[in-house]
C-alpha positions in Angstrom: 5.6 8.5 6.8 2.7 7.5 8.8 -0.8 7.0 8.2 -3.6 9.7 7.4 -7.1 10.0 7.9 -9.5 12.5 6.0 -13.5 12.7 6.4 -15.7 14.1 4.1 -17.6 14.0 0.9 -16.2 12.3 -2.4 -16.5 14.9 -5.3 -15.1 14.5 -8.8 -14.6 10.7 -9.0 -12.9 10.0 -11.8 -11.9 6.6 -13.3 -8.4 6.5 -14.3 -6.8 3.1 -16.1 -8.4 -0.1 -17.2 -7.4 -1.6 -13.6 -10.5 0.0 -12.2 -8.4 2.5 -9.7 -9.4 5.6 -9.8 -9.2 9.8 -8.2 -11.4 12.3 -6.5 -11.5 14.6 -4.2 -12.4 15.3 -0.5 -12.0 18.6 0.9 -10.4 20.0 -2.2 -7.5 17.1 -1.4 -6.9 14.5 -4.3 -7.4 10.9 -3.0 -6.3 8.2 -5.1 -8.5 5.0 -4.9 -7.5 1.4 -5.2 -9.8 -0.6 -7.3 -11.1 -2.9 -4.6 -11.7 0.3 -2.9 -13.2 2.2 -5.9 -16.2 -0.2 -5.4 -17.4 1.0 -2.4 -18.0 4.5 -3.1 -19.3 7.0 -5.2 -20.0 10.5 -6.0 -21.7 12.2 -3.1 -20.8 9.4 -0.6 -19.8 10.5 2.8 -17.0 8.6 3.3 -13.9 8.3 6.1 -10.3 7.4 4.5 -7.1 6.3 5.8 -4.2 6.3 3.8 -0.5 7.3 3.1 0.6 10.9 2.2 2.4 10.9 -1.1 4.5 13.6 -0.9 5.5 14.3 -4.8 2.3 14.3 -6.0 0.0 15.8 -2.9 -2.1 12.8 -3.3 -4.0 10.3 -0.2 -3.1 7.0 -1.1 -6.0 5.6 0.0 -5.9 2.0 2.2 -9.0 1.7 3.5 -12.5 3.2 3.2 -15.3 3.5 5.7 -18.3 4.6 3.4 -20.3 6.3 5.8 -23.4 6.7 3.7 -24.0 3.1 2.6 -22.6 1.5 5.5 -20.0 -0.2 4.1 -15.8 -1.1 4.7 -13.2 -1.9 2.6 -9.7 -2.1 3.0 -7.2 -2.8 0.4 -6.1 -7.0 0.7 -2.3 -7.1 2.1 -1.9 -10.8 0.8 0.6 -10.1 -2.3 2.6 -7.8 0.2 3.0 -10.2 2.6 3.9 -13.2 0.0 6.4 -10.3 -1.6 7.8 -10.0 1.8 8.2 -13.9 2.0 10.0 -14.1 -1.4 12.1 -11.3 -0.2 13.2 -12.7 3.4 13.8 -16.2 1.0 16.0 -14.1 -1.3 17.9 -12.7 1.5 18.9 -16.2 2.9 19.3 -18.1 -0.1 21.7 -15.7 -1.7 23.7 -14.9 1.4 24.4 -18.7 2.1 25.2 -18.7 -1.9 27.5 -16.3 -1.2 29.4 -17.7 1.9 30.1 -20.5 -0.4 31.2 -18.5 -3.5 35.3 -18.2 -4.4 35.0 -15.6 -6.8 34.9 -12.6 -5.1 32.9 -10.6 -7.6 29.6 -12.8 -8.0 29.9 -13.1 -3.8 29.8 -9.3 -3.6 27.0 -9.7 -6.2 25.3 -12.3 -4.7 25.3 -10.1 -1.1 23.6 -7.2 -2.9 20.7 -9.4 -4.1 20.4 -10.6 -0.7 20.4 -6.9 0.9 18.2 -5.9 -1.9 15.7 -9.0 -0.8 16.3 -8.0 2.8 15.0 -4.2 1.8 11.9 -5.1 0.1 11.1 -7.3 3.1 11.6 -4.3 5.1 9.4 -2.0 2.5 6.7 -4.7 2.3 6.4 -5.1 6.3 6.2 -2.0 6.2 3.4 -1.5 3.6 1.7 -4.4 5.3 1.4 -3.0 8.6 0.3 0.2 7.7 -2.8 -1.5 5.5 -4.1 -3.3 8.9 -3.4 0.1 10.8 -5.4 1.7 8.0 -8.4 -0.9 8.2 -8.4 -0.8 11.7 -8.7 3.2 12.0 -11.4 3.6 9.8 -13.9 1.3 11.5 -14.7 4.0 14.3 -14.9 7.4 12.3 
C-alpha cells in the first residue's frame, strides 16, 4: 500500500457531507478530497494529486494537492495522527507495566491486549503519517 500520483483535470466535483470533503474525478478515476484540500481546487483546475489507493471502493484518497492552474499546494495536516500515535505508544507502556503488576491473570491478559492494540494504532498512525509528508513532498515537482 503505497502512495499514488494522478495528473489531470478535476471534473464532477461534488460536495459530499457537512465536513466540507468532497469527490470528483480525474481521468474517469474517483478522487476523494479532504476538506482542507477541497479548498484548493475546483471544477476545471488542472491539478496533480498524491494519495493512497483504496482498494474496496476504487477511490484516490487524496493527501496532497498541487493545483496546477492557480498555483497553489495543500497537503492534508498530519498533527492529530501524530498526537494519535503519541496516545497510542502511551497506551502501550502504561498498560503493559499495569499488567506486569496485575495477579489476576485475566485483567493482565486484558490489559496486554490494550497495550498491543495501542502498539497497532501507533504502527497504523506512523504509518499514515509518513505517507502524508511523502504525499506533500511528491506533489511539489509535478
Amino acid at each position: 500500500m503505497g502512495l499514488v500520483f494522478q495528473r489531470g483535470q478535476i471534473e464532477n466535483l461534488a460536495t459530499e457531507d457537512q465536513k466540507g470533503s468532497a469527490t470528483c474525478s480525474i481521468d474517469n478515476k474517483k478522487v476523494s478530497l479532504h476538506p482542507a484540500l477541497n479548498k484548493v481546487v475546483s471544477q476545471g483546475d488542472e491539478v496533480f494529486i498524491a494519495g493512497r489507493l483504496d482498494k474496496k471502493s476504487d477511490t484516490l484518497k487524496a493527501y496532497a494537492v498541487n493545483n496546477i492552474t492557480q498555483r497553489r499546494i495543500a497537503s492534508v495536516d498530519s498533527a492529530l495522527y501524530i498526537l494519535l500515535m503519541g496516545l497510542g505508544f502511551y497506551a502501550a507502556i502504561f498498560f503493559s507495566v499495569v499488567g506486569m503488576k496485575e495477579e489476576n491473570e485475566l485483567l493482565q491478559s486484558l490489559e496486554y491486549f490494550v497495550a498491543i492494540a495501542g502498539l497497532v494504532t501507533a504502527a497504523v498512525t506512523i504509518r499514515t503519517a509518513v505517507l502524508i509528508n511523502k504525499a506533500s513532498n511528491g506533489v511539489n515537482y509535478p
